[in-house]
PyMOL Python script that loads the backbone (N, CA, C, O; Angstrom):
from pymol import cmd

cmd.read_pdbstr("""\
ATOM      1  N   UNK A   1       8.135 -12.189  16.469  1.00  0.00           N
ATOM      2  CA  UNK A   1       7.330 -11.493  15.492  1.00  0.00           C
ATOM      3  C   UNK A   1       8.023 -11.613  14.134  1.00  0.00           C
ATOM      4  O   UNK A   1       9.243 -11.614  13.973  1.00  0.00           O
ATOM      5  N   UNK A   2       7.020 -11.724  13.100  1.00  0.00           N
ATOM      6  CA  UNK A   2       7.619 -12.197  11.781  1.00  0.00           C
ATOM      7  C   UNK A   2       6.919 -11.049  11.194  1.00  0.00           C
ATOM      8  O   UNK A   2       5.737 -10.783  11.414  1.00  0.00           O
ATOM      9  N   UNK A   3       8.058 -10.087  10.100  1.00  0.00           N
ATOM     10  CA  UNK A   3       7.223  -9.260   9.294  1.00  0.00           C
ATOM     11  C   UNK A   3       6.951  -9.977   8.152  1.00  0.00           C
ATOM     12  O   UNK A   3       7.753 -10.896   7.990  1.00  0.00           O
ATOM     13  N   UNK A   4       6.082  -9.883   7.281  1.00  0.00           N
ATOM     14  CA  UNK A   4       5.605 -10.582   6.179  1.00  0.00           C
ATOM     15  C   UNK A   4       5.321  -9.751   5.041  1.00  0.00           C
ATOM     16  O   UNK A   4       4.321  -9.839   4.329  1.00  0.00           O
ATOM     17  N   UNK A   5       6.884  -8.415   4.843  1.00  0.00           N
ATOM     18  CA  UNK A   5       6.520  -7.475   3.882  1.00  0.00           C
ATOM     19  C   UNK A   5       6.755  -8.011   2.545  1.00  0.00           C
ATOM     20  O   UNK A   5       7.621  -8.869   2.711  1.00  0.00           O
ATOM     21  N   UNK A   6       6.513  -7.974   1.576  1.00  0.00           N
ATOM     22  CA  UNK A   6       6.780  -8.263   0.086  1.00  0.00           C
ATOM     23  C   UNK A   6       8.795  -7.901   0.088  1.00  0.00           C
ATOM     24  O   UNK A   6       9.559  -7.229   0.781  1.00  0.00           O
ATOM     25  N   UNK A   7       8.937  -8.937  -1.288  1.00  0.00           N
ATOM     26  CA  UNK A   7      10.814  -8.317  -1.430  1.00  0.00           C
ATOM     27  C   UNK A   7      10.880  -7.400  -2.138  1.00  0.00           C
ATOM     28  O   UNK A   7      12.019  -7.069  -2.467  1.00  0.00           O
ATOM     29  N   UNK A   8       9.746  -6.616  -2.663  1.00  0.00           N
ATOM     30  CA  UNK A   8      10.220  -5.448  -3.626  1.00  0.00           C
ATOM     31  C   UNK A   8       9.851  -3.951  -2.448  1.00  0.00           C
ATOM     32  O   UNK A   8       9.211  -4.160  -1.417  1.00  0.00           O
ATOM     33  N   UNK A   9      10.242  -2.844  -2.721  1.00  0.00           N
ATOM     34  CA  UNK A   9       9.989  -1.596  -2.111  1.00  0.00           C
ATOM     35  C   UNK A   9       8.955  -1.223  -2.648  1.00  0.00           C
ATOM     36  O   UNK A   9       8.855  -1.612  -3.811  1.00  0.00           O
ATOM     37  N   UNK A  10       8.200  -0.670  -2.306  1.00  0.00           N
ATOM     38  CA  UNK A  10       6.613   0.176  -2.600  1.00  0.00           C
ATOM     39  C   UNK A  10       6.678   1.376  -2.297  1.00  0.00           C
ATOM     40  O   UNK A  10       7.265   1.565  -1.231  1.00  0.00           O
ATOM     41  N   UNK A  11       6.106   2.774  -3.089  1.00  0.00           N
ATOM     42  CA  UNK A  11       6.471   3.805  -3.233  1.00  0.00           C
ATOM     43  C   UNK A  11       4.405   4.138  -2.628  1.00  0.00           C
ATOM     44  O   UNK A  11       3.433   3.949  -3.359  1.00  0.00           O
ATOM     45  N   UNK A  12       4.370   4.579  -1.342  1.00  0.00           N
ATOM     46  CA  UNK A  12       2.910   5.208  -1.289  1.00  0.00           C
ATOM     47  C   UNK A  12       2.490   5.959  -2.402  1.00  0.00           C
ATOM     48  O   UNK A  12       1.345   5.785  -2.819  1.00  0.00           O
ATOM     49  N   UNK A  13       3.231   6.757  -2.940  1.00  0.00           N
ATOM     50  CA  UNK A  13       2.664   7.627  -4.105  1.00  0.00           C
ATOM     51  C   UNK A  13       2.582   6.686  -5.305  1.00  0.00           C
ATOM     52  O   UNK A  13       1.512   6.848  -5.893  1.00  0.00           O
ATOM     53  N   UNK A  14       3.045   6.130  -5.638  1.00  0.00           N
ATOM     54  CA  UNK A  14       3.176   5.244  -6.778  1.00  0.00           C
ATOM     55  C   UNK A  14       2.047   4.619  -6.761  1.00  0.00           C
ATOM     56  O   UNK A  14       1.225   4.698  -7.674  1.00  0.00           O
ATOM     57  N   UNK A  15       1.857   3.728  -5.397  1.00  0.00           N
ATOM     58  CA  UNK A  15       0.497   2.665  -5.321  1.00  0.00           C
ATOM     59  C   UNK A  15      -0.310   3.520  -5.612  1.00  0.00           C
ATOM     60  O   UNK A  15      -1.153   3.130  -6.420  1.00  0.00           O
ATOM     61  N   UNK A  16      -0.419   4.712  -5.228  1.00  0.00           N
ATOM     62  CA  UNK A  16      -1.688   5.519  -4.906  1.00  0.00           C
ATOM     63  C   UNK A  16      -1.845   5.827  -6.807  1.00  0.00           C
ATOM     64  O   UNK A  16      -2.991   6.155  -7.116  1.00  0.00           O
ATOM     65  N   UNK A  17      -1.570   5.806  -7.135  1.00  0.00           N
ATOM     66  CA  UNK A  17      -1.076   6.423  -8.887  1.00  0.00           C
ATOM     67  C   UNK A  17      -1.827   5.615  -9.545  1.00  0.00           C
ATOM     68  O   UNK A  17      -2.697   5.829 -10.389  1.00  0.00           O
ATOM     69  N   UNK A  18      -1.165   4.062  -8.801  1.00  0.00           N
ATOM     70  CA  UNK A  18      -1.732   3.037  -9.931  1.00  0.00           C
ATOM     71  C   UNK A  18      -3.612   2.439  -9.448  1.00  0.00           C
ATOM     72  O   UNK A  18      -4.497   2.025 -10.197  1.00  0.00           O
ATOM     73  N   UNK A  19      -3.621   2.633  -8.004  1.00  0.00           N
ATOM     74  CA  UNK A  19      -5.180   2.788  -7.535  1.00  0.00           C
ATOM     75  C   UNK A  19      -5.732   3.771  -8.334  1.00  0.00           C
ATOM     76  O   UNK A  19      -6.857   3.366  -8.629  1.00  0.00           O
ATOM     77  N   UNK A  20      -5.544   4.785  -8.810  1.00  0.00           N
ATOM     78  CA  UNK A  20      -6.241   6.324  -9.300  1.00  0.00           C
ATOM     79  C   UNK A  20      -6.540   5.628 -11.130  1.00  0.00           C
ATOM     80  O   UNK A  20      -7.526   5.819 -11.841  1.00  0.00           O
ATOM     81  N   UNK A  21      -5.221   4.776 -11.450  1.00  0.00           N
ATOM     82  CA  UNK A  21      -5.357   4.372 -12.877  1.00  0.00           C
ATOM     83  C   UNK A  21      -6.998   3.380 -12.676  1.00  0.00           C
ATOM     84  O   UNK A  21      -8.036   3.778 -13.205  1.00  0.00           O
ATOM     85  N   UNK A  22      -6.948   2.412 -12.043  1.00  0.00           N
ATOM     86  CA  UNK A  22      -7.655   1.636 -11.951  1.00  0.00           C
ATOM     87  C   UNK A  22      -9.240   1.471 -12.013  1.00  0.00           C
ATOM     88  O   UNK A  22     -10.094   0.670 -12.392  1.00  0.00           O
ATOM     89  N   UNK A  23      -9.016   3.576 -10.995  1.00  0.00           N
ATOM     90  CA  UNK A  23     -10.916   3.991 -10.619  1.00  0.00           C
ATOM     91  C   UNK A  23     -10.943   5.006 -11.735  1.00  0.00           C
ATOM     92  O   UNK A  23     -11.706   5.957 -11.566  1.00  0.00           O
ATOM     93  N   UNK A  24     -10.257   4.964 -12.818  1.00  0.00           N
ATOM     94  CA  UNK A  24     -10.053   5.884 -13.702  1.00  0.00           C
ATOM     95  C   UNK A  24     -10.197   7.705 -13.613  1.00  0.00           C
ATOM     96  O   UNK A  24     -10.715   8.639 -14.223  1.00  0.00           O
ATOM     97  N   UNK A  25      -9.323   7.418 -12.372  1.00  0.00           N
ATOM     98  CA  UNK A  25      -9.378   9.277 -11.621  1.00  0.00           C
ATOM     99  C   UNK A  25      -7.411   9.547 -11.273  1.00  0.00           C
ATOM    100  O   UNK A  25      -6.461   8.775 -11.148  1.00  0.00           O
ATOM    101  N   UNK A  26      -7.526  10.581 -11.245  1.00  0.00           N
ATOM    102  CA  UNK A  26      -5.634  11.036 -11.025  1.00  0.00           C
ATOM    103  C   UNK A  26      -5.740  10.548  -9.324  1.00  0.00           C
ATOM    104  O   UNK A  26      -6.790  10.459  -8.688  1.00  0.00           O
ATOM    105  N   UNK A  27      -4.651  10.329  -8.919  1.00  0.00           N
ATOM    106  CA  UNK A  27      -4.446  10.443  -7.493  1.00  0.00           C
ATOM    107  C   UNK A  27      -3.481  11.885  -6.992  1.00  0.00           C
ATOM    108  O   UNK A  27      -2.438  12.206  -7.560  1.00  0.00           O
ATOM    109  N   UNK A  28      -3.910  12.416  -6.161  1.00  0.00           N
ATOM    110  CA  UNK A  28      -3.957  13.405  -5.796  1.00  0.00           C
ATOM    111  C   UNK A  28      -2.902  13.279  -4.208  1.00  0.00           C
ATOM    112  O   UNK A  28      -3.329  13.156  -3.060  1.00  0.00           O
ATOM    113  N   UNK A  29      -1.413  13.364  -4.678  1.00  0.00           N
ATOM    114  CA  UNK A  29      -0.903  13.342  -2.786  1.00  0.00           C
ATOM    115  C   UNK A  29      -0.307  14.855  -2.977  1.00  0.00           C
ATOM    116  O   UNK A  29      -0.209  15.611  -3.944  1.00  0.00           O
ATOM    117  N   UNK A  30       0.086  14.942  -1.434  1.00  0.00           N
ATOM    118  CA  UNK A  30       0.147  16.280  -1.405  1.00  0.00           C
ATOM    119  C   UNK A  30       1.463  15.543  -0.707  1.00  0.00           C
ATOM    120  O   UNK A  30       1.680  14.362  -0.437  1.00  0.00           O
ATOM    121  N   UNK A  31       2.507  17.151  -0.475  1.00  0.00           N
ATOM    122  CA  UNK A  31       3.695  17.024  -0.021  1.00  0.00           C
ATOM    123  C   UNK A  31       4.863  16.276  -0.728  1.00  0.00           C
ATOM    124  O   UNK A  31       4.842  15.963  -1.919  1.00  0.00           O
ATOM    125  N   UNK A  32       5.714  16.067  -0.009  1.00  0.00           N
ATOM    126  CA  UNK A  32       7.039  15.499  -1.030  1.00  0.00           C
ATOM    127  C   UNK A  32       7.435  14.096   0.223  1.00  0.00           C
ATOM    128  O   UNK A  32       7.128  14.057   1.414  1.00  0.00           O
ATOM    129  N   UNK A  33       8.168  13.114  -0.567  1.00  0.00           N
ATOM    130  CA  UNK A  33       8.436  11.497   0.173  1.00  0.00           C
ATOM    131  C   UNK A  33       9.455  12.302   1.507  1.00  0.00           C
ATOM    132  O   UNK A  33      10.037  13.361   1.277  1.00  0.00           O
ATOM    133  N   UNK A  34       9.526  11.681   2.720  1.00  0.00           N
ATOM    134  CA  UNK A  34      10.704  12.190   3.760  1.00  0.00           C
ATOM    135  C   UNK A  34      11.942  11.734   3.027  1.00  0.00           C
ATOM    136  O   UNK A  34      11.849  10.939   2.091  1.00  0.00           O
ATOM    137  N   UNK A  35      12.997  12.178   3.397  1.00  0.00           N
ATOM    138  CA  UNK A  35      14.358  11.477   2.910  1.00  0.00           C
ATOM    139  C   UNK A  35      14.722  10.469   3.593  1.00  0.00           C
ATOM    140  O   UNK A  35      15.511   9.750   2.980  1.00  0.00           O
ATOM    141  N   UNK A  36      14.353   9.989   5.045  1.00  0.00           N
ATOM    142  CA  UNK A  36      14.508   9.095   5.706  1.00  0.00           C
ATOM    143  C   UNK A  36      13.386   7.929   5.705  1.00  0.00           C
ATOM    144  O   UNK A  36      12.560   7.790   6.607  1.00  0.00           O
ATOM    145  N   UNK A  37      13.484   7.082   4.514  1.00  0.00           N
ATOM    146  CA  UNK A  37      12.285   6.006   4.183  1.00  0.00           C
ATOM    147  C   UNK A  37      11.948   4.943   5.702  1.00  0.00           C
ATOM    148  O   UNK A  37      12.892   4.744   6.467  1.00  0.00           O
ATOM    149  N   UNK A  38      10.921   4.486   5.934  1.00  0.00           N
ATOM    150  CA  UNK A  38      10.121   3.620   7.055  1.00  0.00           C
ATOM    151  C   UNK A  38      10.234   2.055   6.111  1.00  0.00           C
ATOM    152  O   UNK A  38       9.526   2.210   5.116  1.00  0.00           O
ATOM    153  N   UNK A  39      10.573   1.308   6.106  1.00  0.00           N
ATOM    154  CA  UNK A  39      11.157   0.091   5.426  1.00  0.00           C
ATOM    155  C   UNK A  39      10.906  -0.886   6.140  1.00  0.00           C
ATOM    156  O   UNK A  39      10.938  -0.837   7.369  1.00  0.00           O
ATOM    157  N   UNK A  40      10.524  -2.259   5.240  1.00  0.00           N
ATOM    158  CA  UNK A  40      10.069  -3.249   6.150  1.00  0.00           C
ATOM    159  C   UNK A  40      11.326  -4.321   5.906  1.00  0.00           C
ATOM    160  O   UNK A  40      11.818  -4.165   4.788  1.00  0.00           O
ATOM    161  N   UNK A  41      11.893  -5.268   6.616  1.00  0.00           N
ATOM    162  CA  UNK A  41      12.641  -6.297   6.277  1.00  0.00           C
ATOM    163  C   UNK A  41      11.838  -7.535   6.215  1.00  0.00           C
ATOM    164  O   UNK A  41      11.330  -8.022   7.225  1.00  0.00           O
ATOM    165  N   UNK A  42      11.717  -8.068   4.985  1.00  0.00           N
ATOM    166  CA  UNK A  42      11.154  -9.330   5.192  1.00  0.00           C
ATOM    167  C   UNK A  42      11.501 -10.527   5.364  1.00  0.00           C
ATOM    168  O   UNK A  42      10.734 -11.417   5.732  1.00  0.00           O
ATOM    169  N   UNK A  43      12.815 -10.677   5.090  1.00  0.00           N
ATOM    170  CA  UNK A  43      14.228 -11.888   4.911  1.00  0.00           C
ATOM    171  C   UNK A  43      13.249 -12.512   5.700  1.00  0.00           C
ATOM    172  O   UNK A  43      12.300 -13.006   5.091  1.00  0.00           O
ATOM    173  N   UNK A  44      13.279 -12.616   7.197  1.00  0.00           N
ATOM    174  CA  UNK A  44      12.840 -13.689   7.903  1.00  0.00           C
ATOM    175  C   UNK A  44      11.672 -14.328   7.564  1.00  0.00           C
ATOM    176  O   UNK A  44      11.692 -15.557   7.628  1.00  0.00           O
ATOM    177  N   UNK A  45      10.482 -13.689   7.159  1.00  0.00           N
ATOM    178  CA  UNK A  45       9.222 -13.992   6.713  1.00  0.00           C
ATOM    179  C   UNK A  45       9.534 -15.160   5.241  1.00  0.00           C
ATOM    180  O   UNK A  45       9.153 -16.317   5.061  1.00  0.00           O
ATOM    181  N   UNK A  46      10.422 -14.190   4.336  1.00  0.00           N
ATOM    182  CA  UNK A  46      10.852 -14.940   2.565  1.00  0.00           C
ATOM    183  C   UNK A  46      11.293 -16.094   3.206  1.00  0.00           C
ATOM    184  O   UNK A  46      10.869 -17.190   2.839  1.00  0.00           O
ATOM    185  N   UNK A  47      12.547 -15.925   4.637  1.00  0.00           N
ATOM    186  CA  UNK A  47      12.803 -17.508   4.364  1.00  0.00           C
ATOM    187  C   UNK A  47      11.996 -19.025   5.271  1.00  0.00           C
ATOM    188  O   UNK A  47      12.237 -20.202   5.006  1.00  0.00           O
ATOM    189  N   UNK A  48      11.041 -18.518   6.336  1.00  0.00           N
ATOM    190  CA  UNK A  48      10.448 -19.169   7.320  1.00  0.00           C
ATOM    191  C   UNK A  48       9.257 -19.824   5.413  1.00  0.00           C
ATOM    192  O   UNK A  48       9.554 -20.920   4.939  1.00  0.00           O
ATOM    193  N   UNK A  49       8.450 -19.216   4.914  1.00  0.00           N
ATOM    194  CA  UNK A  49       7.975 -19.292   3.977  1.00  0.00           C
ATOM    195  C   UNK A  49       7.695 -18.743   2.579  1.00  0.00           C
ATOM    196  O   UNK A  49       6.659 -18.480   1.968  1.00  0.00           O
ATOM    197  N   UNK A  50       8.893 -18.673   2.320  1.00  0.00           N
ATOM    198  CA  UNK A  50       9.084 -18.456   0.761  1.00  0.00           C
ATOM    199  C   UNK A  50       9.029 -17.188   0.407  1.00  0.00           C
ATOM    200  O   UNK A  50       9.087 -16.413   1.362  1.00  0.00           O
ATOM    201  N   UNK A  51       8.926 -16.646  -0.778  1.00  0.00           N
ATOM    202  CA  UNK A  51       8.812 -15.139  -1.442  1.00  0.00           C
ATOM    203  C   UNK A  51       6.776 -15.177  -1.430  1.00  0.00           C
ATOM    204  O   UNK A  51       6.190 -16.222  -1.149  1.00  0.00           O
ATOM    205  N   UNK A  52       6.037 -13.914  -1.769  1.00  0.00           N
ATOM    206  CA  UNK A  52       4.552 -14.306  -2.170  1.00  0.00           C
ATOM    207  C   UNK A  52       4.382 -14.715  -3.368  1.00  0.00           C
ATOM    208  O   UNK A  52       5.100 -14.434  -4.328  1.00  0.00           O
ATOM    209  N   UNK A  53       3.304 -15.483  -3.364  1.00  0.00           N
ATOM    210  CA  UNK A  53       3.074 -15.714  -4.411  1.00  0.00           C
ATOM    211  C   UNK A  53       2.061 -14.549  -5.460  1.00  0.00           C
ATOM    212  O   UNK A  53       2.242 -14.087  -6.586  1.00  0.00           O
ATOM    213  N   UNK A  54       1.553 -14.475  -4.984  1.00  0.00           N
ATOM    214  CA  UNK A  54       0.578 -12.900  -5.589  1.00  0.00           C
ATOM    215  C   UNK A  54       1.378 -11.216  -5.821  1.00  0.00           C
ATOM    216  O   UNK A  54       1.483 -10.289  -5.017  1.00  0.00           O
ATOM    217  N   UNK A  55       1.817 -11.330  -7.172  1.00  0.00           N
ATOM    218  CA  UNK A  55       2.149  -9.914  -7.089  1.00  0.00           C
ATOM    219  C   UNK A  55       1.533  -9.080  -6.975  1.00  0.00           C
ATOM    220  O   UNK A  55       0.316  -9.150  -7.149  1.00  0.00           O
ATOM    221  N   UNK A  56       2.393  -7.559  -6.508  1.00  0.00           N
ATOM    222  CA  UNK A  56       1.583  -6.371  -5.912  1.00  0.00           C
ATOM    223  C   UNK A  56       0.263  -6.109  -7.309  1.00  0.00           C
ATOM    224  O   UNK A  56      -0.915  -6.003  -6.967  1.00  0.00           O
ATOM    225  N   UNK A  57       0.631  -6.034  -8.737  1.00  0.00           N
ATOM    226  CA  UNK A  57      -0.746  -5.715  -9.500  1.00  0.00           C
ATOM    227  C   UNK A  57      -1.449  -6.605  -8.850  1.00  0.00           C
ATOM    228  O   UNK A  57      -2.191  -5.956  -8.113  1.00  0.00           O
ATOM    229  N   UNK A  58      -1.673  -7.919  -8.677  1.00  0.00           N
ATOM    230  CA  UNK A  58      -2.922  -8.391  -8.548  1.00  0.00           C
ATOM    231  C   UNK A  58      -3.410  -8.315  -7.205  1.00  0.00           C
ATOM    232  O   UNK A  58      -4.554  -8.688  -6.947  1.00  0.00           O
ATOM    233  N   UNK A  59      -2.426  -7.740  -6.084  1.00  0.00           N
ATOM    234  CA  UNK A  59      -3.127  -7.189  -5.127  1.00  0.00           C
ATOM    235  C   UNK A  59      -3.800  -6.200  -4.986  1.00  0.00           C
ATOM    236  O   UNK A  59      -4.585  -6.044  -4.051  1.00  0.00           O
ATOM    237  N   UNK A  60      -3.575  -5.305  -5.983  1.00  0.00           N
ATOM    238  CA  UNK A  60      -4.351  -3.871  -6.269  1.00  0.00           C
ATOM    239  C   UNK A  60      -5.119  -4.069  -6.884  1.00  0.00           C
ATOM    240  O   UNK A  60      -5.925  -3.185  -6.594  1.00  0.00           O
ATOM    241  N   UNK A  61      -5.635  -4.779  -7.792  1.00  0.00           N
ATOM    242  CA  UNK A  61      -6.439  -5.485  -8.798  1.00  0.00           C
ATOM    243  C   UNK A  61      -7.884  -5.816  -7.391  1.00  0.00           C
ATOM    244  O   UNK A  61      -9.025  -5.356  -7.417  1.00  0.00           O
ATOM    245  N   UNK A  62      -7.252  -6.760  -6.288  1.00  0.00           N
ATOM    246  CA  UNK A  62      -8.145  -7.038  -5.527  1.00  0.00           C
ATOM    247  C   UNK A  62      -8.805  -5.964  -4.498  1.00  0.00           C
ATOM    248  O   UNK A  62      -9.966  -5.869  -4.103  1.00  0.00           O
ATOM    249  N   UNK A  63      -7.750  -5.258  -4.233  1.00  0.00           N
ATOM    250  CA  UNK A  63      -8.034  -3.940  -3.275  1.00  0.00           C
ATOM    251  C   UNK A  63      -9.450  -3.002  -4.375  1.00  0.00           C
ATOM    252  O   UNK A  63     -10.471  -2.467  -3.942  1.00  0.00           O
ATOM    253  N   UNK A  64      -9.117  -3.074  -5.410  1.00  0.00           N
ATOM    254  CA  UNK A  64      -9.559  -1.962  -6.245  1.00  0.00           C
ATOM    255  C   UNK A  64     -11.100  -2.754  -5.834  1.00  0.00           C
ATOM    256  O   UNK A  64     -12.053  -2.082  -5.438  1.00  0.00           O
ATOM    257  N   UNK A  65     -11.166  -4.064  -5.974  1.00  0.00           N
ATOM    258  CA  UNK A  65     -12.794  -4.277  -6.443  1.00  0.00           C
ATOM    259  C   UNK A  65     -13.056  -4.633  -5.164  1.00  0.00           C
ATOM    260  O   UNK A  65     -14.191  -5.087  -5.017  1.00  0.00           O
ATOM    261  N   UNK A  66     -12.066  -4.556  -3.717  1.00  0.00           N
ATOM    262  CA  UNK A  66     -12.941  -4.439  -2.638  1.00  0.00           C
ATOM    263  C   UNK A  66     -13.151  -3.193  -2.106  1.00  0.00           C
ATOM    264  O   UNK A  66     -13.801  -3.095  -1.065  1.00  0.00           O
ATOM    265  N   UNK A  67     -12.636  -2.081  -2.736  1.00  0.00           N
ATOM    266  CA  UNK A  67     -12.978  -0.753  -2.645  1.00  0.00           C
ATOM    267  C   UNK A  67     -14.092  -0.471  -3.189  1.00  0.00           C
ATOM    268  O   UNK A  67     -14.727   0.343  -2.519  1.00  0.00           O
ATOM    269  N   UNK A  68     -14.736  -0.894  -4.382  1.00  0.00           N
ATOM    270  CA  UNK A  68     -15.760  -0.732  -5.458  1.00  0.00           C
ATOM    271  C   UNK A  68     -16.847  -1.447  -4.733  1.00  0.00           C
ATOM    272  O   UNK A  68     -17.861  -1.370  -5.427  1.00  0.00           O
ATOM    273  N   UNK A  69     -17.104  -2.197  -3.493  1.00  0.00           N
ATOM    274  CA  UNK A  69     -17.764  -3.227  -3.456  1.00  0.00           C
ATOM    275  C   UNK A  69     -17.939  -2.770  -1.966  1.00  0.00           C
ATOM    276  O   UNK A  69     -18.294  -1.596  -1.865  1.00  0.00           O
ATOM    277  N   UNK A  70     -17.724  -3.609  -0.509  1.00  0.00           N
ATOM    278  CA  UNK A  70     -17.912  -3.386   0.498  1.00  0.00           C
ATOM    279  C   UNK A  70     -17.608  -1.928   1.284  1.00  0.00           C
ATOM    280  O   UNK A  70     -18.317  -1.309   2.078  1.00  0.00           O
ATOM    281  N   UNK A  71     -16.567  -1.694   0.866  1.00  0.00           N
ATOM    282  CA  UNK A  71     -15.746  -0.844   1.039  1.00  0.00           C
ATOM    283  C   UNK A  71     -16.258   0.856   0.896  1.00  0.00           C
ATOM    284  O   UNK A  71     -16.024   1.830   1.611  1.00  0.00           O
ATOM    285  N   UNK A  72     -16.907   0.723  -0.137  1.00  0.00           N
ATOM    286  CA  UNK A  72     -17.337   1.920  -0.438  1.00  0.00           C
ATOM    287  C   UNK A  72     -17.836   2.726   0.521  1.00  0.00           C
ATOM    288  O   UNK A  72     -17.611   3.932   0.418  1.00  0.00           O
ATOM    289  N   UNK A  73     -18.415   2.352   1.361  1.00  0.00           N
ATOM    290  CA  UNK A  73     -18.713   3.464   2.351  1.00  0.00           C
ATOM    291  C   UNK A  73     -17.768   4.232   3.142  1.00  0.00           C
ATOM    292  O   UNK A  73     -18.091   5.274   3.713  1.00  0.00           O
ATOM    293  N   UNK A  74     -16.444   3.661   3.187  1.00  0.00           N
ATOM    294  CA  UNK A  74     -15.244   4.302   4.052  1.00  0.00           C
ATOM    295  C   UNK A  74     -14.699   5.394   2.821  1.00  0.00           C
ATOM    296  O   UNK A  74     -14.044   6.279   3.370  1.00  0.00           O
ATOM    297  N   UNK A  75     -14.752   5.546   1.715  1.00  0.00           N
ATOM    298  CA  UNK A  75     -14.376   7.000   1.255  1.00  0.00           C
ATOM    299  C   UNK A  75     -14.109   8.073   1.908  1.00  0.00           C
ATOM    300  O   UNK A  75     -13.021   8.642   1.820  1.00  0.00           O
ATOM    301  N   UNK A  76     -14.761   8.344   2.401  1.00  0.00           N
ATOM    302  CA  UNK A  76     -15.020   9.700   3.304  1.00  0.00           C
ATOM    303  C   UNK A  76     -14.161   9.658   4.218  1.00  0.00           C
ATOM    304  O   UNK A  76     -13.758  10.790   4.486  1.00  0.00           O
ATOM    305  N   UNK A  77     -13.531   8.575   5.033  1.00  0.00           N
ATOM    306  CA  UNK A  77     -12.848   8.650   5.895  1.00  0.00           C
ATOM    307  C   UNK A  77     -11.433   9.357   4.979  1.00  0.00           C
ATOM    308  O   UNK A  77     -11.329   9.459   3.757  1.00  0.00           O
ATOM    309  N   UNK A  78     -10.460   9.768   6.028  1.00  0.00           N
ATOM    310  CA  UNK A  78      -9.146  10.339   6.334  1.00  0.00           C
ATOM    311  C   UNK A  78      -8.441   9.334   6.251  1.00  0.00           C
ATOM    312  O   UNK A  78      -8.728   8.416   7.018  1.00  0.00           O
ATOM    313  N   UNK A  79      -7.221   9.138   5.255  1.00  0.00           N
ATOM    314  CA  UNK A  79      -6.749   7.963   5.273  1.00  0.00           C
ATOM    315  C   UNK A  79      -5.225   8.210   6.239  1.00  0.00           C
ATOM    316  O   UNK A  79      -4.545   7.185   6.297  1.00  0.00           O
ATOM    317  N   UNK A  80      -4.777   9.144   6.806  1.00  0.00           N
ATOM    318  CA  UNK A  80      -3.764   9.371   7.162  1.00  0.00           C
ATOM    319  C   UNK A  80      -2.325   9.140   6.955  1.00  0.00           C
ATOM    320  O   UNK A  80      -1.620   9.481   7.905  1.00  0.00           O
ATOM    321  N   UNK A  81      -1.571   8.510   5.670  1.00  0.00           N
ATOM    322  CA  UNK A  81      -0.840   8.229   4.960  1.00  0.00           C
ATOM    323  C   UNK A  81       0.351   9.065   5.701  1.00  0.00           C
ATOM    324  O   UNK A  81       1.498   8.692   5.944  1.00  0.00           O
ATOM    325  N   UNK A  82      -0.107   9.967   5.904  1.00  0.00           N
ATOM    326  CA  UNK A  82       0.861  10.933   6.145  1.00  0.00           C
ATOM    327  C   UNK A  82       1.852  11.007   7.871  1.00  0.00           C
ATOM    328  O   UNK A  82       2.965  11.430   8.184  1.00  0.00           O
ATOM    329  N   UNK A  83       0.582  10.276   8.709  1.00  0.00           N
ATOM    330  CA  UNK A  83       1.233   9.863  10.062  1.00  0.00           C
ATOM    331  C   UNK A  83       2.676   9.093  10.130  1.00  0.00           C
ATOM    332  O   UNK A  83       2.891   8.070   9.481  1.00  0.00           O
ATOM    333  N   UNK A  84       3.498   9.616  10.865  1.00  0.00           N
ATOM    334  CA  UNK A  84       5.234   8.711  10.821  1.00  0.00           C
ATOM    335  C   UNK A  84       4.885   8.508  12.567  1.00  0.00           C
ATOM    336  O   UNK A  84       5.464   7.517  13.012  1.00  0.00           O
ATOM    337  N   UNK A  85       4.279   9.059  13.323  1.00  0.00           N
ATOM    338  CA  UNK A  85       4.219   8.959  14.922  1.00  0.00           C
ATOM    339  C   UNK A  85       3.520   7.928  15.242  1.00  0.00           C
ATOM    340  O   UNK A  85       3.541   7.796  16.466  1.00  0.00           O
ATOM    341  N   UNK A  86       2.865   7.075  14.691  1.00  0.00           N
ATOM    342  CA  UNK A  86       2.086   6.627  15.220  1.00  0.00           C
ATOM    343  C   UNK A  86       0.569   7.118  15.772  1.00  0.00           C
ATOM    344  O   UNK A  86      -0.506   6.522  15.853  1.00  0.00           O
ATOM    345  N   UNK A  87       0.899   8.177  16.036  1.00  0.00           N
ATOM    346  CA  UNK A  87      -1.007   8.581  16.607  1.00  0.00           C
ATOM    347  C   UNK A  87      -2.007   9.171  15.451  1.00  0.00           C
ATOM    348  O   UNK A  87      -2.053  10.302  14.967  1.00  0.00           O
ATOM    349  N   UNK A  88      -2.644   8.225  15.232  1.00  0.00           N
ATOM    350  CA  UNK A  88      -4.098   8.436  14.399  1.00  0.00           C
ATOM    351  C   UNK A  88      -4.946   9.239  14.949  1.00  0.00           C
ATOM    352  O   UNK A  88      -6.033   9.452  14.411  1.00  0.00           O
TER     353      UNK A  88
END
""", "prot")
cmd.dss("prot")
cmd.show_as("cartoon", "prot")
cmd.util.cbc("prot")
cmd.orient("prot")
C-alpha cells in the first residue's frame, strides 16, 4: 500500500477557512485540534512518483466548483470531521 498524501501538512480547520473564503461564508468548526495529530507519510508515494503536481489552492479551487455543481445536494449531509475511531 502506497499513501499518496501531499509533502506539506494540512490543518482541517484551515482548509475549512479557505473553502468558507471561496463560498464567500465564515467556516464554522467547533472544538479545539487534539494534541496528538493523525499524519500521513508520503516519502514512499514522493519517491515511487514524484512530489504533485497540483497545489492544494488549486485543489480547493476544484473542490469548490464541484461543490457548487454536482455536489450540491450532499450539503445536508454530516460531514463527520470530527471521527478519530473510525466508525461513521
Amino acid at each position: 500500500m502506497v499513501n499518496l498524501a501531499g509533502p506539506e501538512l494540512l490543518s482541517v480547520r484551515r482548509l475549512a477557512e479557505e473553502l468558507g473564503k471561496l463560498f464567500g461564508r465564515p467556516a464554522f468548526c467547533t472544538g479545539a485540534e487534539s494534541p496528538d495529530a493523525l499524519l500521513s507519510n508520503g516519502q514512499l508515494g514522493h519517491r515511487l512518483f514524484g512530489y504533485p503536481r497540483v497545489p492544494v489552492g488549486q485543489l480547493l479551487l476544484w473542490i469548490a466548483d464541484w461543490l457548487r455543481g454536482a455536489a450540491a445536494r450532499c450539503w445536508a449531509s454530516r460531514l463527520t470531521f470530527e471521527v478519530r475511531d473510525g466508525k461513521f
